[in-house]
Structures are given as C-alpha cells and as structure tokens.
N, C-alpha and C positions, 0 to 999 in steps of 0.2 A: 291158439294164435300162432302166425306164422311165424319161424325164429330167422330173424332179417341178418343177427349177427351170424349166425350159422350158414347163412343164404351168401354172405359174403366172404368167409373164408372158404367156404368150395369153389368157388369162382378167384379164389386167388387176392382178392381186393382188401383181405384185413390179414396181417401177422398171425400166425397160428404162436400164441405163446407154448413153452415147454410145459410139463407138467412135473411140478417137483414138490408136492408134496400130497397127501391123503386128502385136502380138502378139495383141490385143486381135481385130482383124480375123481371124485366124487361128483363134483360139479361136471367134468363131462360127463359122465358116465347117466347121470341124470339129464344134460342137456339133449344126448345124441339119441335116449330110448324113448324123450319126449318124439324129437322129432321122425323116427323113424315109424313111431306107433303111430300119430297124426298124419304125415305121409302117407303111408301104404294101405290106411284104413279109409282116408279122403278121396285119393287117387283112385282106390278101388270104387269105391261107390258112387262115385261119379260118373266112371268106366258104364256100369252097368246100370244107374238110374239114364244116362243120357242125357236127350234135351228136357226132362221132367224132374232133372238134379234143384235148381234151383225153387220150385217149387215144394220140394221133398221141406225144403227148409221153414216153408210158413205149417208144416205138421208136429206142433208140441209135443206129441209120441217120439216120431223119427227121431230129434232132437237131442230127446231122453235116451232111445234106444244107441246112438252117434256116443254120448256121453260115456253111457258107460262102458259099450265097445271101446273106447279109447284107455280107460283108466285102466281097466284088464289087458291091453294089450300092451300098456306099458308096462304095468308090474311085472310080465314077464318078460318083459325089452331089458331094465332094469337087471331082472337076474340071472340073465344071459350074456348082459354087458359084465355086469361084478363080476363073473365065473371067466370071462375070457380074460379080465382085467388081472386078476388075481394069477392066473397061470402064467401070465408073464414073469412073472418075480419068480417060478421055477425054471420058466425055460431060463432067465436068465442069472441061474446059481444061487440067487439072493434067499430064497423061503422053499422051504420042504413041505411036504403036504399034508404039516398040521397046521403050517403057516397059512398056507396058500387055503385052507379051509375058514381060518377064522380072521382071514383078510378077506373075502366073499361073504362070511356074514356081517362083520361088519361094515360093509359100504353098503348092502343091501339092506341092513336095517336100520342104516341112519339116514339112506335116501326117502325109503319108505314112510319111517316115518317124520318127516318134517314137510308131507306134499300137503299141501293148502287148495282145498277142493269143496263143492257142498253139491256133487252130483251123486257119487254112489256112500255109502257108510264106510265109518275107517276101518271098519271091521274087513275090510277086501285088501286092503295094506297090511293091515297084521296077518292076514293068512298068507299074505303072497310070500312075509316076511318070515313067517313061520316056516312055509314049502322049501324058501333057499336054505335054510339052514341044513335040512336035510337032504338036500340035492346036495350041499357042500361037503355032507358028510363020505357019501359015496363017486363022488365027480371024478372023472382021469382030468388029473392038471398035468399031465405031459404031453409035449407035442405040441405049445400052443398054436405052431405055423399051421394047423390043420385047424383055422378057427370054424368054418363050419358047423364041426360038432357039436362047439357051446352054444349053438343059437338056436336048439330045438326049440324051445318051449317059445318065443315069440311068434314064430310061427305059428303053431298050434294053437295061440291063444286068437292068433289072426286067423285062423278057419274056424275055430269056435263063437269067437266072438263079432264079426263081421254082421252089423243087421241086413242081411241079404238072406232068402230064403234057400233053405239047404239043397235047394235042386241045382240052384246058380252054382253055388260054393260048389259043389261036386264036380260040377264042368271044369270049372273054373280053379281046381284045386294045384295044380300043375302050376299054372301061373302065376297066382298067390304067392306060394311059397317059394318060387323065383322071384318074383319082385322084392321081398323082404331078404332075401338072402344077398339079392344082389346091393343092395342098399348097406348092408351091413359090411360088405366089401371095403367100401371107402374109409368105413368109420374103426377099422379094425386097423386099417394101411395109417390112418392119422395117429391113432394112439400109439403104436410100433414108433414114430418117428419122434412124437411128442413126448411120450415117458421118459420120465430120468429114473431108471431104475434104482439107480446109489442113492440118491437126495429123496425120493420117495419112501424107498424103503426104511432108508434112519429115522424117516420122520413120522411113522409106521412104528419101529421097536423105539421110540421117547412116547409114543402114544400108548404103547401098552405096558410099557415102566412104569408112566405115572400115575396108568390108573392101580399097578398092582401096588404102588405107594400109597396112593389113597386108600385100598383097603385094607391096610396094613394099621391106618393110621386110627 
C-alpha cells in the first residue's frame, strides 16, 4: 500500500517531527525501507512489463512472485537502514563500535520481528534478522557522511529478487541500482536533520539499564 503520510512530507505538506527516541527511530527506519523496497520494485516492473503492467495483475503467480520480491527486498532495506542509522551515534561522539553494533541489532531485530504478513514464512525475518547481526559484527560505522556504503545489500537484494527474467536484470543492472540509491538519497538527508542524537541516545542506555536490571532480577 501506498504510504500517503510519506507521500506528503516529501512534498513539504505535513511537519517532519524530530526523532528522539529508539522507538521513534525504529518506526522510521521501518516506515522508509517499506517504502523504498515497494517503490523501486513497482516502479521497475512497471518500467519493463509496460502497457501489459496492469494485466500482469489478474496473474495469481506474478502476484505471489511481486509479494515475495517485496518482503526480501525490504529485510534488506531494513538492515541497511539500521546500519546507517546506528553510525550516526559514532559520527556523532555518542557510541563506539560496540555501541553502534548492538544499536543495529537491536532495531533490526525488533523491526523484523513484529512485521504482520501471510505472504512468505517468518522464517525469511529471522534469517534476515540473523544475517544483520553479523554484518554488524564486522561493519565500518565510520564515516557515516559516505552513506552509500551501508546500502549494499538492498540493492542486491533488488537484482536478485526483482520477478523480471535475468536477461532484463542484466541490461537493466546499471539502473536498478541507481534508482535505489538515489531514493535512499532523500531518506538519509531526512534522518541527518530529524535525529536528536542526545535524547535518542539516553533513551538507548535507560533501554539497555533496564533490561540488564531485569536480569539481574
């Protein structure tokens, strides 16, 4: 579904609130990889079915194929969002990069798993949920103004997962992976202005105080 609230703060028409705290952070991070993997996946196949796009949609296959191309290509929007999200907090003094590792697992594994879906198995959340944790283990969080780098894997997951036959994809490979990167442009310039780094981050070390109180207890 088209995200209309999304649709009207790029056009300027609704307040971009700040983002000050982990849940908040979360919620975009989830909002923007929905709509960039729906995006760039519609956009494209649209591009390339043409005037034969709307009849693609009376085929209960394509449909399936559409669905799960999308959910793949989100878990790895998701963890390319968490991974740039998290280097923030080093570019900006606040977490070092044990911080900055177990701030990208956790927003990638509490996004993952609370998505409410009955197209593919949950089993493709917890792996996806699985794979960041170990991308976080070895990730560069420096540098985050080069965000670029954190945005491989949606990409890739948008030339793998794309139901378009691999001879399209190959022509077509060039611009794919320009279309997603330039999308991911805007959404990187919003978080930069929207983050409260200070009021995030405190509300980040009371969330892992209290769970290390809780199992204490």
């Amino acid at each position: 579904m088209f995200n209309f609230s999304k649709f009207l703060r790029i056009i300027g028409l609704k307040k971009q609130p700040q983002i000050a705290s982990m849940e908040a952070l979360e919620a975009f991070i989830d909002e923007n990889a929905a709509f960039v993997s729906q995006v760039s996946l519609y956009t494209y196949v649209k591009a390339r079915a043409g005037t034969s796009f709307p009849k693609m949609f009376e085929n209960e296959n394509f449909l399936i194929s559409l669905s799960i191309s999308r959910w793949h290509i989100y878990t790895a929007s998701v963890s390319d969002l968490a991974l740039f999200s998290a280097a923030q907090f080093q570019g900006s003094g606040f977490a070092d990069l044990t911080e900055c590792q177990a701030i990208t697992t956790y927003l990638g594994t509490r996004i993952l798993s609370k998505v409410e879906q009955n197209d593919v198995d949950q089993s493709v959340f917890d792996q996806a949920a699985t794979r960041l944790k170990k991308r976080a283990k070895t990730a560069d969080f420096l540098n985050p103004d080069e965000g670029k780098k954190y945005f491989t894997n949606s990409s890739d997951a948008f030339m793998q997962w794309a139901p378009v036959v691999d001879e399209f994809k190959a022509q077509d490979e060039e611009i794919m992976r320009n279309s997603m990167h330039l999308r991911w442009i805007g959404i990187r310039q919003e978080l930069k202005e929207r983050l409260k780094h200070d009021k995030t981050f405190a509300d980040w070390i009371m969330i892992t105080n209290t769970a290390k109180f809780s199992a204490k207890r």
